[in-house]
N, C-alpha and C positions, 0 to 999 in steps of 0.2 A: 631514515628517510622521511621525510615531511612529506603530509596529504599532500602541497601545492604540483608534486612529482607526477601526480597521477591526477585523470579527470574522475569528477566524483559527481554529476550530473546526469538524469537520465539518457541525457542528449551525449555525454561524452566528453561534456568541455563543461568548465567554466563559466556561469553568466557574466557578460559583460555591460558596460554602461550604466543606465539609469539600474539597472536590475542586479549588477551585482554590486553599489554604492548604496541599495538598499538592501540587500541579504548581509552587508557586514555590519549596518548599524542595526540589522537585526539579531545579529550573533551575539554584537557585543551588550546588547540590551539583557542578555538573557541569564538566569538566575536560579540558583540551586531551588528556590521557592516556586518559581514557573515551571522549572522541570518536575518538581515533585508533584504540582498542582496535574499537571499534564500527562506524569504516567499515573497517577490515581483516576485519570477519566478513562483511561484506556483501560486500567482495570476495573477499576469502579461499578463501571457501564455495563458492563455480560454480566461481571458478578451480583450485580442488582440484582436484576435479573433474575439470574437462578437462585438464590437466596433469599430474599427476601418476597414477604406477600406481597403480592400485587393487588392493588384496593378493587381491580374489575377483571373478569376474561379476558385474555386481549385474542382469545381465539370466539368468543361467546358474541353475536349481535343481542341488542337492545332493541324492540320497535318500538319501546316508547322511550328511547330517549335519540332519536337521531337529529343530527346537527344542532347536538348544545353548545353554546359556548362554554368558555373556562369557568369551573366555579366551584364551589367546597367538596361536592359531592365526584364531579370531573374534572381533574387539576388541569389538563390539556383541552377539556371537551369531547365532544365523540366528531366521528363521521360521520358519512350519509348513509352508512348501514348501520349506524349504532354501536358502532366498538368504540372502546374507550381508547383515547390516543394517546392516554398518559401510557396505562398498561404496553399499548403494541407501540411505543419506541422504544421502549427499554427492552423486550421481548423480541425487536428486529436488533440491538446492540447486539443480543446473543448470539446470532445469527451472523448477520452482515462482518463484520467486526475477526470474528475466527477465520470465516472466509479467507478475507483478503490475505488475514496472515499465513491462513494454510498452502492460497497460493501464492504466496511472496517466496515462500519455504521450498517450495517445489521449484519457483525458478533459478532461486538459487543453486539450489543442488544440481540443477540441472545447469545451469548457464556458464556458472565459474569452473569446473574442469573442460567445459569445452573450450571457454577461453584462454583457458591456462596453456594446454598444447595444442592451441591455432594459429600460434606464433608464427610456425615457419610450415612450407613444406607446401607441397600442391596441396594437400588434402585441405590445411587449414585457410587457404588461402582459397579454395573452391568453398568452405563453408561460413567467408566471410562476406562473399556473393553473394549467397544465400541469405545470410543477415539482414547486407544492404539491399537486396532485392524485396524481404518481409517487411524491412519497417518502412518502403515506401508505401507499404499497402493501408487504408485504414484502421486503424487498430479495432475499432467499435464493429467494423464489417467484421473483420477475423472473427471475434469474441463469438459475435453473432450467428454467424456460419456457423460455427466449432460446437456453440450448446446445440443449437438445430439437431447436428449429425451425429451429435453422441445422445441427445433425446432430450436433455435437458434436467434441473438438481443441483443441489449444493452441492453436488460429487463434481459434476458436468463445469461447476461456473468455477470451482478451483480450477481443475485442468486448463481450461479457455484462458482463463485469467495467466495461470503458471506459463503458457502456451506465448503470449501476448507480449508478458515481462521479462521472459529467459531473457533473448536478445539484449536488454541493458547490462546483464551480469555477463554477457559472452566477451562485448566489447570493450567493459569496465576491467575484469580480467585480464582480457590478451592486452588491453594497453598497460596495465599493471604488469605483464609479464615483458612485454616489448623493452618499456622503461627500465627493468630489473636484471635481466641477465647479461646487460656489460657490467654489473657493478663486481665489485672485487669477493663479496663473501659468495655470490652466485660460481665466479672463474674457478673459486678457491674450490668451492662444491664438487666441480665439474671435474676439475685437477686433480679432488681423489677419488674419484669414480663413481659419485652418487648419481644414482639412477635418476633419470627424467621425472618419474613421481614424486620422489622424496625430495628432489630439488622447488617443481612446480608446490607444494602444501608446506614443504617446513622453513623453506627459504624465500619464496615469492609470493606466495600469500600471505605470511607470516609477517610480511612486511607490507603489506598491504591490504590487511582485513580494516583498517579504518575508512579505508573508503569502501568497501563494500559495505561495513554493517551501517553505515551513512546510506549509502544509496537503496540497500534491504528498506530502511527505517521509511527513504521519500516514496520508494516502491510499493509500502503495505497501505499509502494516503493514497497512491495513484488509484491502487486496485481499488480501494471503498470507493472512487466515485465511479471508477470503469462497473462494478456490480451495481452502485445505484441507476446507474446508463441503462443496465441493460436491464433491472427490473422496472425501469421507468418505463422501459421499451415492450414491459410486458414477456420479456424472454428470462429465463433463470428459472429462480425458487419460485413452486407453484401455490399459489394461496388455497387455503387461507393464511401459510407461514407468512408473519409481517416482517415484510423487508424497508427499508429505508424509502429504496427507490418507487417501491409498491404503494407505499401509502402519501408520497409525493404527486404522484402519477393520478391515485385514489383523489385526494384531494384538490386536483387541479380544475374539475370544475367549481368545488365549493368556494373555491378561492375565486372564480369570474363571479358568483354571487354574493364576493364580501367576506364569506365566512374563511379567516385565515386560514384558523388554527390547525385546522386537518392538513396541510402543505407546511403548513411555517415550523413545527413543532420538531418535526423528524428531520427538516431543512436545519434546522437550527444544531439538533444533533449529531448529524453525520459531519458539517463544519464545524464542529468543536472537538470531533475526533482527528477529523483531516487535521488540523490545526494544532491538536496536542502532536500528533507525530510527527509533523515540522519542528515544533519546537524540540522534541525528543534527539531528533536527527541533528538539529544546528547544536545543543548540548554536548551530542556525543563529539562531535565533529571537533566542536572547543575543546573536549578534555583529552581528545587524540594529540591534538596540536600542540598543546601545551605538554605532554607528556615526550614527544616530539624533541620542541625547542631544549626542555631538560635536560637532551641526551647532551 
């Protein structure tokens, strides 16, 4: 089966137009060197972090050194409390970074068996209402309600997040399941009695986990900006933990006074992760394809 079978977009479809004549000169730009560049940031980044010394507290304020700019002693500068902002973006990588993929993980688990048997049947056909009823709603409202009522915490913003994202894996499933069971090794399945289970995970997903771990790969870049959103908003992880979104947020006035760095620095960081996992995903996607075309 070839990816093109199945939609592998959050949205469910394929980009079209100017946007997808520039997703394929982006695919094909891409290179065992940029992948490897890109999953060393996504590990790189937490693992700093936890390894390695950090030359300041990035939990510790300074009063005498507040709104330095860059220089020997502060590689980033501090903010307008005094923490260093080299220390607390590598120190929010740790942070922010697991999140997302913890709740990428959750919506997965949670999303693809429900799409798997929502194929047919009032049941699943009443819980794809449902679906199309949720994603009409704001996503950034949901996220935000959902930490409020659970209280709030990196426990809280997986959930919220896993809660947000299920939906792309229910839809991306069931059309992977829709697309899969006239085919002939599904009829053949069925023909000797294998149970709906074993059919849905060894035959229909099995033939379609390339676009899921594609769409897992765009969904863990979604969720890092959906939690910078909502630490920007002030709701989530409660400080002093530095989060991406927190110290953007933090910074936004220093930034109306000129002084970048305290905004630019973690801005610069959290797009370099989104960006590695683009590139992660469009990789994967090529070595599915090609493994594909082979058969």
């Amino acid at each position: 089966m070839s990816l093109k079978e199945v939609p592998s977009t959050s949205s469910g479809r394929w980009p079209s137009g100017w946007a997808n004549r520039a997703r394929v000169r982006a695919r094909g730009r891409s290179s065992p060197t940029l992948t490897a560049v890109a999953v060393a940031v996504i590990i790189g980044l937490p693992l700093a972090a936890l390894v390695l010394p950090l030359p300041h507290d990035p939990l510790r304020p300074d009063p005498n050194s507040i709104g330095i700019a860059p220089n020997l002693n502060h590689w980033f500068g501090t903010d307008e409390n005094g923490m260093d902002v080299f220390a607390r973006t590598l120190e929010a990588a740790q942070l922010d970074l697991p999140i997302a993929l913890a709740a990428t993980a959750l919506s997965l688990l949670v999303g693809v068996p429900l799409g798997l048997f929502a194929t047919s049947g009032r049941a699943g056909e009443a819980l794809m209402r449902i679906i199309d009823a949720f994603a009409a709603l704001p996503i950034i409202v949901i996220a935000v309600v959902s930490i409020q009522l659970m209280g709030g915490g990196a426990t809280d913003v997986v959930l919220a997040i896993a809660i947000v994202a299920a939906p792309r894996f229910v839809r991306l499933s069931r059309a992977a399941a829709v697309s899969l069971r006239s085919s002939r090794y599904v009829e053949a399945a069925v023909a000797t009695g294998c149970s709906p289970v074993r059919i849905a995970f060894n035959h229909v997903l099995r033939n379609a986990y390339g676009v899921v771990l594609v769409q897992a790969t765009l969904t863990a870049a979604s969720a890092l900006g959906a939690i910078a959103a909502l630490n920007f908003l002030g709701v989530g992880v409660r400080p002093p933990q530095p989060t991406w979104g927190a110290m953007i947020s933090d910074g936004f006035s220093m930034l109306i006074r000129g002084e970048w760095w305290a905004a630019a620095f973690p801005t610069a960081a959290m797009l370099l992760v989104i960006g590695s996992l683009n590139v992660i995903a469009g990789a994967i996607e090529n070595r599915i394809e090609r493994v594909e075309r082979a058969r």
